[in-house]
Backbone as CSV, one residue per row, in Angstrom:
resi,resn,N_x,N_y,N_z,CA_x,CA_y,CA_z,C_x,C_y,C_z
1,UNK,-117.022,-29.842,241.514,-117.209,-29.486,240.118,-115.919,-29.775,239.366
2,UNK,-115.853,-30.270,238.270,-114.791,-30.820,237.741,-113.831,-29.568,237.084
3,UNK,-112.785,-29.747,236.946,-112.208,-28.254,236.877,-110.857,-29.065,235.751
4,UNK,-109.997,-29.098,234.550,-108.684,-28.870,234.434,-108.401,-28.023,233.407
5,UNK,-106.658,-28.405,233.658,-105.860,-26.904,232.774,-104.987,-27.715,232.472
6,UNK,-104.800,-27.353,231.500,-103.794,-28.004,230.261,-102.591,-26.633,229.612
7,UNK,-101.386,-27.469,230.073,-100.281,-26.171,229.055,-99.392,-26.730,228.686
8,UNK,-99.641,-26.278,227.159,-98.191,-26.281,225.958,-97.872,-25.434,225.779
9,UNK,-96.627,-25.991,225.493,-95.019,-24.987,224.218,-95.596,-25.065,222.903
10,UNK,-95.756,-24.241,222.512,-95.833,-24.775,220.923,-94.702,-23.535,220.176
11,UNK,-94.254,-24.197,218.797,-93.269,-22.928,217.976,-94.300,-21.983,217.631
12,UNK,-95.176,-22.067,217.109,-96.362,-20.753,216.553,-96.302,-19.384,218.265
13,UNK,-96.199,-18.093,217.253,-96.350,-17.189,218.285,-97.491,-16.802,219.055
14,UNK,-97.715,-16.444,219.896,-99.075,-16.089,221.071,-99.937,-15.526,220.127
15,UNK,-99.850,-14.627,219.474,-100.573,-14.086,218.754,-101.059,-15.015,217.795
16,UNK,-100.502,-16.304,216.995,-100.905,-16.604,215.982,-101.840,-17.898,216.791
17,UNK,-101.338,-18.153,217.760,-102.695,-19.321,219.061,-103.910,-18.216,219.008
18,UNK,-103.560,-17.011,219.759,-104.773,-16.323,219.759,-106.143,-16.236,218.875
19,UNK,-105.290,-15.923,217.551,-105.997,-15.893,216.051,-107.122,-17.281,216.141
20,UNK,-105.956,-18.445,216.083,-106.994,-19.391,216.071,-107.710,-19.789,216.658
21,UNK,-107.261,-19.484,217.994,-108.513,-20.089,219.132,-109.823,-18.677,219.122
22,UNK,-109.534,-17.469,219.074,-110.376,-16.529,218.634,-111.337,-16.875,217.060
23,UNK,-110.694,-17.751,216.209,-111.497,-17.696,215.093,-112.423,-19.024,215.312
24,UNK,-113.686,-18.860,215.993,-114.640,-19.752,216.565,-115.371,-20.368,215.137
25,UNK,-115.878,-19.933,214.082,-115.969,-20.197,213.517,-116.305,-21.132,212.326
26,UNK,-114.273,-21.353,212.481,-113.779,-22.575,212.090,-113.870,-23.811,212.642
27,UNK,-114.163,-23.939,214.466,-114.590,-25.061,214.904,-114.874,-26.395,214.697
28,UNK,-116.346,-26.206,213.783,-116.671,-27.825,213.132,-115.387,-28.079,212.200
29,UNK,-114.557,-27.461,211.498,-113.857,-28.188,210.886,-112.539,-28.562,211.378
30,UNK,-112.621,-28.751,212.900,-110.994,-29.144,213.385,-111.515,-29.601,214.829
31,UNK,-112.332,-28.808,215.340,-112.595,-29.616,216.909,-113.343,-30.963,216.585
32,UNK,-113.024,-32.112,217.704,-113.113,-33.217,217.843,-115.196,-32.475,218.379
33,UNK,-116.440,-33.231,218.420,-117.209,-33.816,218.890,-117.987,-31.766,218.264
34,UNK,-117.620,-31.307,217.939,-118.299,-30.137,217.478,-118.672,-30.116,216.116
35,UNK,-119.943,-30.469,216.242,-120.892,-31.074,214.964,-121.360,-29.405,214.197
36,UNK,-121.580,-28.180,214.886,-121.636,-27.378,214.036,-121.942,-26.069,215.413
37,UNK,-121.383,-25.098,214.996,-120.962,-23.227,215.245,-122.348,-22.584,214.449
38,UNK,-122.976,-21.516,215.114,-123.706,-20.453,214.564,-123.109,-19.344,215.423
39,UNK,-122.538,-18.266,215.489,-122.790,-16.863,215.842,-123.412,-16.390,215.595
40,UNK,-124.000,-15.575,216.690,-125.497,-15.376,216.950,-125.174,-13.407,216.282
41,UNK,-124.247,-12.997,217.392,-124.197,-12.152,217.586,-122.652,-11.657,217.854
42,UNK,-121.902,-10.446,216.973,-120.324,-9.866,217.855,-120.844,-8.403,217.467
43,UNK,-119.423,-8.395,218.472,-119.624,-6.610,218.714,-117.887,-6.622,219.421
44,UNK,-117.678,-4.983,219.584,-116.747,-4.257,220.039,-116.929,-3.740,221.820
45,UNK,-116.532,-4.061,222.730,-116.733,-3.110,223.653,-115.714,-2.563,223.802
46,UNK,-116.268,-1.459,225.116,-115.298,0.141,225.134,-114.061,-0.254,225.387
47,UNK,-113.527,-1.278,225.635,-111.977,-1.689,225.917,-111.508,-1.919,224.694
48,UNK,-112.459,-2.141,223.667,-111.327,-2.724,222.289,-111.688,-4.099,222.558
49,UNK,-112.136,-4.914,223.486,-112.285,-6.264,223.572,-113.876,-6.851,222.259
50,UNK,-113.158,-7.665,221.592,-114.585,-8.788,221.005,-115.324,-9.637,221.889
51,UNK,-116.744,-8.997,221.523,-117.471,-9.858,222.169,-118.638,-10.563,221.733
52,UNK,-118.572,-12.123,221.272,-119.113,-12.622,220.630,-120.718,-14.243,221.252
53,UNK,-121.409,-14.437,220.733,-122.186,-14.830,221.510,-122.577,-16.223,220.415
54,UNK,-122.352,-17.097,220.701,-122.277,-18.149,219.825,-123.206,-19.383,220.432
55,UNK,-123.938,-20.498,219.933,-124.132,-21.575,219.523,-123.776,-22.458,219.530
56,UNK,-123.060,-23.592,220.228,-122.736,-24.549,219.314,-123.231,-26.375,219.762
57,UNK,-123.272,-26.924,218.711,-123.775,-28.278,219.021,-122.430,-29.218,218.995
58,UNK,-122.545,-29.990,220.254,-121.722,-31.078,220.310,-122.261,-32.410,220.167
59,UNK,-121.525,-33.002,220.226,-122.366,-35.036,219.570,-120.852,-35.230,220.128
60,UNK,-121.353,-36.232,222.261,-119.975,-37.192,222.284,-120.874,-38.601,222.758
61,UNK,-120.532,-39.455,222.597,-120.653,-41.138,223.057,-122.441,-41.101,223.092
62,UNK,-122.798,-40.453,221.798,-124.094,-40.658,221.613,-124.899,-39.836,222.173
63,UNK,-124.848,-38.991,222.665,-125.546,-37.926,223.341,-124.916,-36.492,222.371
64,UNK,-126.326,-35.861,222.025,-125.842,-34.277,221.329,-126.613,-33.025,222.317
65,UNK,-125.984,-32.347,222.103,-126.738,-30.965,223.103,-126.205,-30.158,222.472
66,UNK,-126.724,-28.886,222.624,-127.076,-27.480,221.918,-126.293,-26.820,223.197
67,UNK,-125.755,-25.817,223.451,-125.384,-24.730,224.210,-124.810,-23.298,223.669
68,UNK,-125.192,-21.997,224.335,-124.941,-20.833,224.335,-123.912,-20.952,225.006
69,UNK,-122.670,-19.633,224.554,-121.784,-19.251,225.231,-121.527,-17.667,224.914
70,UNK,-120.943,-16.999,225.549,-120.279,-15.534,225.548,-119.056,-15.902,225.169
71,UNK,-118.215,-15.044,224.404,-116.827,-15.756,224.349,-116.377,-13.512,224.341
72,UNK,-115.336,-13.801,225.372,-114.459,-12.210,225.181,-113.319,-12.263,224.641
73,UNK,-112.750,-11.774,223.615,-111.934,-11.912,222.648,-110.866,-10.335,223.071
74,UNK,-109.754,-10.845,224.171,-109.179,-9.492,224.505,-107.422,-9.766,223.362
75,UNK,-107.615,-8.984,222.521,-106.014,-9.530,221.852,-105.224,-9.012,222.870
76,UNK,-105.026,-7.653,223.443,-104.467,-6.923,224.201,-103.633,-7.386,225.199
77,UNK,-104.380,-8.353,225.713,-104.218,-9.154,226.852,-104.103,-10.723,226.345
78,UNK,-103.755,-11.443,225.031,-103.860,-12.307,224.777,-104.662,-13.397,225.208
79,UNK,-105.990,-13.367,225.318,-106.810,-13.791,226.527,-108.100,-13.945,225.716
80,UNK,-108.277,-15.265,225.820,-109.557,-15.898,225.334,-110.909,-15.925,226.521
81,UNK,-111.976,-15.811,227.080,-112.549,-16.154,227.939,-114.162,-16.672,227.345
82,UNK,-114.438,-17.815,228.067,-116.018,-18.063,227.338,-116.743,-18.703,228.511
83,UNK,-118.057,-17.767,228.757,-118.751,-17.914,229.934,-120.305,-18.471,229.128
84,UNK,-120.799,-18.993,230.099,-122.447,-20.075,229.224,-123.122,-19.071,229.542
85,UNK,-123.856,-19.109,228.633,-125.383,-18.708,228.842,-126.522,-19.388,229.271
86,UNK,-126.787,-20.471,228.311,-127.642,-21.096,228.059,-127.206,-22.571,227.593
87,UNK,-128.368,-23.861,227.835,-127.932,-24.952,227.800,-128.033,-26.223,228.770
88,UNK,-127.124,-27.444,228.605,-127.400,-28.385,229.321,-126.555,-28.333,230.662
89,UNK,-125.799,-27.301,230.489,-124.852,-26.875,231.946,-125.831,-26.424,233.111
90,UNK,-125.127,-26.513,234.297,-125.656,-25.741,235.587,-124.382,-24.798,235.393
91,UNK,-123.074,-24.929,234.969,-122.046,-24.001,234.887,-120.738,-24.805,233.893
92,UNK,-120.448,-23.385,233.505,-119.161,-23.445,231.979,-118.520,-22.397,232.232
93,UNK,-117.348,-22.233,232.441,-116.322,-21.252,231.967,-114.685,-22.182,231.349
94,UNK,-114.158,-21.654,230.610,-113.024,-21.449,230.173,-112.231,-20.182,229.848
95,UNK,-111.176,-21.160,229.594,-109.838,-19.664,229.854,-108.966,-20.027,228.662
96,UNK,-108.014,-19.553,227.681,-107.148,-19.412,227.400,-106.400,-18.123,227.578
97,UNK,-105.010,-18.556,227.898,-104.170,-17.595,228.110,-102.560,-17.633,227.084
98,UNK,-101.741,-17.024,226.597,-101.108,-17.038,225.660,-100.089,-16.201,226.054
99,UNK,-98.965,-16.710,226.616,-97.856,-16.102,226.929,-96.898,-16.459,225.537
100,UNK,-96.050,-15.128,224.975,-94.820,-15.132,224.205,-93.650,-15.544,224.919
101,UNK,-93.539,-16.799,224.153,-92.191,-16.735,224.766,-90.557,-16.495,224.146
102,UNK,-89.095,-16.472,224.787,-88.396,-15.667,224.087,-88.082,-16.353,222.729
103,UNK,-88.314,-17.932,222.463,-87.849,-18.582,220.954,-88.509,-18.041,220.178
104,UNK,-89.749,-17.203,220.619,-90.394,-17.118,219.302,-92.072,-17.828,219.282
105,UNK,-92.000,-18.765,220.062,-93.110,-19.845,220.302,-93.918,-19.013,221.101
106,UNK,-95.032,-19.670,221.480,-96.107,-19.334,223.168,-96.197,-20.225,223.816
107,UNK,-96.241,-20.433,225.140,-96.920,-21.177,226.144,-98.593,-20.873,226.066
108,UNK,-99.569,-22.001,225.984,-100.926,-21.862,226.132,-101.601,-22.623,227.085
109,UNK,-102.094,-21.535,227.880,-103.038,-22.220,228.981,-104.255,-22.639,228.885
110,UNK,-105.031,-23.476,229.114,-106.193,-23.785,228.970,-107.135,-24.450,230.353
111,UNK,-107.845,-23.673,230.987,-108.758,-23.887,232.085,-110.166,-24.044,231.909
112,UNK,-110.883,-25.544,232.195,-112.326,-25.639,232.038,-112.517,-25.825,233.199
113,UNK,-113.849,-25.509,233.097,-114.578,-25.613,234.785,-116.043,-25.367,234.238
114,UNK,-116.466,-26.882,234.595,-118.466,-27.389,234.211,-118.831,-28.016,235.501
115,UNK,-119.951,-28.373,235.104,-121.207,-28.789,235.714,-122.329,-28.996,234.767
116,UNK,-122.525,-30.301,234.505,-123.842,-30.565,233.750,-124.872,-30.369,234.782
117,UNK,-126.300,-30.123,234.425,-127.503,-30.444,234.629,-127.822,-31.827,235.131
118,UNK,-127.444,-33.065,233.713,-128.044,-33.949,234.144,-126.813,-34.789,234.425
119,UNK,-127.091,-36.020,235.555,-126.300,-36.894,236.530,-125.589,-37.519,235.403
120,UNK,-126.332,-38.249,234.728,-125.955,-38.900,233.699,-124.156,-38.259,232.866
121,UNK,-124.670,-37.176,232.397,-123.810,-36.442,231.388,-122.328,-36.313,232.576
122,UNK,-122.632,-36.082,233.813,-121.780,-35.083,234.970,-120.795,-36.970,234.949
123,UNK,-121.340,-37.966,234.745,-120.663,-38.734,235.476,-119.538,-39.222,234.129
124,UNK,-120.285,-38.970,233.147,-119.570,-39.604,232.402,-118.495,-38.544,231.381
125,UNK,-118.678,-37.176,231.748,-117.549,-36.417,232.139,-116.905,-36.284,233.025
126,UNK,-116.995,-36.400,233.902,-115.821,-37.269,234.981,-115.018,-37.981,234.561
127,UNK,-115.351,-39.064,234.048,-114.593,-40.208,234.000,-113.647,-39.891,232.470
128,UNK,-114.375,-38.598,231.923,-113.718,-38.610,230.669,-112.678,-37.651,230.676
129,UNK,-112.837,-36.778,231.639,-112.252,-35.283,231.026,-110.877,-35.230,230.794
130,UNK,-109.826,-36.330,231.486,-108.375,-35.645,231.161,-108.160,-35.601,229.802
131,UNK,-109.330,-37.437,229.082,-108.730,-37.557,227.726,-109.830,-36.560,226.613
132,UNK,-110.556,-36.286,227.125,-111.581,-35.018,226.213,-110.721,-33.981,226.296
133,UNK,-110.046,-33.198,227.214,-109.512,-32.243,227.588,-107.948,-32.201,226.849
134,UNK,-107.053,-33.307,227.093,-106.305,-34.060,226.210,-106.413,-33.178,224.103
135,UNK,-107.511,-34.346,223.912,-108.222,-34.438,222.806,-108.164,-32.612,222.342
136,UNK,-109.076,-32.272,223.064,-109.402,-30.602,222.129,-108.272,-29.705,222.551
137,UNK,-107.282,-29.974,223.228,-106.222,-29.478,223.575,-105.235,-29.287,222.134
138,UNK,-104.974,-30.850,222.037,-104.061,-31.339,221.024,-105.254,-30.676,219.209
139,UNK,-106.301,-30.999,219.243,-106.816,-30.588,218.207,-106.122,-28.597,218.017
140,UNK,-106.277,-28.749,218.808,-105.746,-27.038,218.625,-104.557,-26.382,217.785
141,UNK,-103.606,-27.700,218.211,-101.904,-27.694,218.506,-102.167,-28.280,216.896
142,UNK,-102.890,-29.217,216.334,-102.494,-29.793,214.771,-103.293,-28.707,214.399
143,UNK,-104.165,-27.943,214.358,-105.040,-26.688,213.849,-103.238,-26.242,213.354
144,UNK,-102.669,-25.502,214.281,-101.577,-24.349,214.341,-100.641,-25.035,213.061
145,UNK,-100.606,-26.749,213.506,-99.874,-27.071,212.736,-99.878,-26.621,211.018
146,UNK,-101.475,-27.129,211.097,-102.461,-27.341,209.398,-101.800,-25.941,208.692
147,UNK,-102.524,-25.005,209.904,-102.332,-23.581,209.466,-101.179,-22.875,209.133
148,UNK,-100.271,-23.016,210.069,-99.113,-22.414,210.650,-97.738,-23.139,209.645
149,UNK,-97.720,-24.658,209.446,-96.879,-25.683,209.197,-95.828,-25.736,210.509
150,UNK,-94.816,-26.455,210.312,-93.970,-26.150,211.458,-93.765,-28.120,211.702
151,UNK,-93.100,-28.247,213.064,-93.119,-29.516,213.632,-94.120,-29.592,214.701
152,UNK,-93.895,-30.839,215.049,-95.417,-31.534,216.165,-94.501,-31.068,217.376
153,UNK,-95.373,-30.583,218.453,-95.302,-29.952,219.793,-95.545,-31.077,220.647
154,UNK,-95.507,-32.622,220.618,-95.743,-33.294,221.623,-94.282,-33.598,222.559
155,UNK,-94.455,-34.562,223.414,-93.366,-34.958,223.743,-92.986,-33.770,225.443
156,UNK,-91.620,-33.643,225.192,-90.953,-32.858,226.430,-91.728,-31.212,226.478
157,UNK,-92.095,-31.174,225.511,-92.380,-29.571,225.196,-93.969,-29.196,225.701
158,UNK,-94.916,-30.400,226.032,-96.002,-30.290,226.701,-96.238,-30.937,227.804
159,UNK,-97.100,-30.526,228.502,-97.384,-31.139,229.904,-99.051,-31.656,229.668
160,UNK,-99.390,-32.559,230.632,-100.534,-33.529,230.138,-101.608,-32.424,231.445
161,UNK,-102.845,-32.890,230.909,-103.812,-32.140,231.918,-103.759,-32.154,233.412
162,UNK,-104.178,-31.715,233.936,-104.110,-31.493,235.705,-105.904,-31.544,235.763
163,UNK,-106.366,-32.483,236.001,-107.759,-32.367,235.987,-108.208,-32.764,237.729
164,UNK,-108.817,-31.582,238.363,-109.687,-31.854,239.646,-111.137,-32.404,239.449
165,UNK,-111.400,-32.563,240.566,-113.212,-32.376,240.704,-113.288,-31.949,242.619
């Protein structure tokens, strides 16, 4: 099953990555191949954690699909998590994680781990994922930018994906 994790430095603080990768939302207007977001459903559980249940349609290399996800929104723990529900997956999870670090900046982790349904889709995510993974990585990092202002985080200050299968 294809699995990677991606981590940057960026100057924006853990908390202010959190914000944005928590504000799902905004999606269609900054993620690469995310044609459009509905939330279905959020709520509070007894930890204080958000827990939100979302929608969303992607469109890549001509193929679009619909999928459900859970997404747990722990600020506490700076900790993004989004598990599938429903969809063209046999399996989806991701991770962000958001360490402060002492400049002021965060380190951000990012872990996917899929499985399409169909052969088709599985192969040609394979062959794609460091630079898809790449791609919505870096979309994130110019998000912080748009939002945040600041300088570009490429270069010595990031490390490129680690992608298995």
């Amino acid at each position: 099953m294809p699995h990677a994790h991606d981590t940057k430095r960026v100057p924006y603080s853990a908390a202010q990555m959190f914000d944005l990768v928590a504000d799902i939302r905004r999606y269609p207007e900054f993620l690469p191949w995310c044609k459009a977001l509905r939330v279905r459903s959020e709520e509070t559980d007894e930890q204080g954690r958000g827990l939100v249940v979302a929608d969303m349609v992607a469109r890549f290399k001509g193929f679009e699909e619909r999928f459900t996800t859970r997404v747990t929104l722990d600020r506490s723990a700076l900790a993004v998590d989004v598990a599938y529900i429903d969809g063209p997956f046999k399996h989806l999870v991701n991770a962000w994680r958001f360490k402060p670090l002492e400049d002021g900046g965060a380190q951000v982790d990012f872990d996917i781990e899929f499985e399409f349904r169909s052969r088709v889709l599985q192969l040609l995510a394979k062959t794609m994922l460091e630079k898809a993974l790449l791609k919505l990585s870096d979309a994130f990092v110019q998000r912080a930018h748009a939002l945040y202002g600041g300088v570009t985080c490429s270069g010595p200050s990031s490390r490129p994906a680690q992608p298995s299968t």
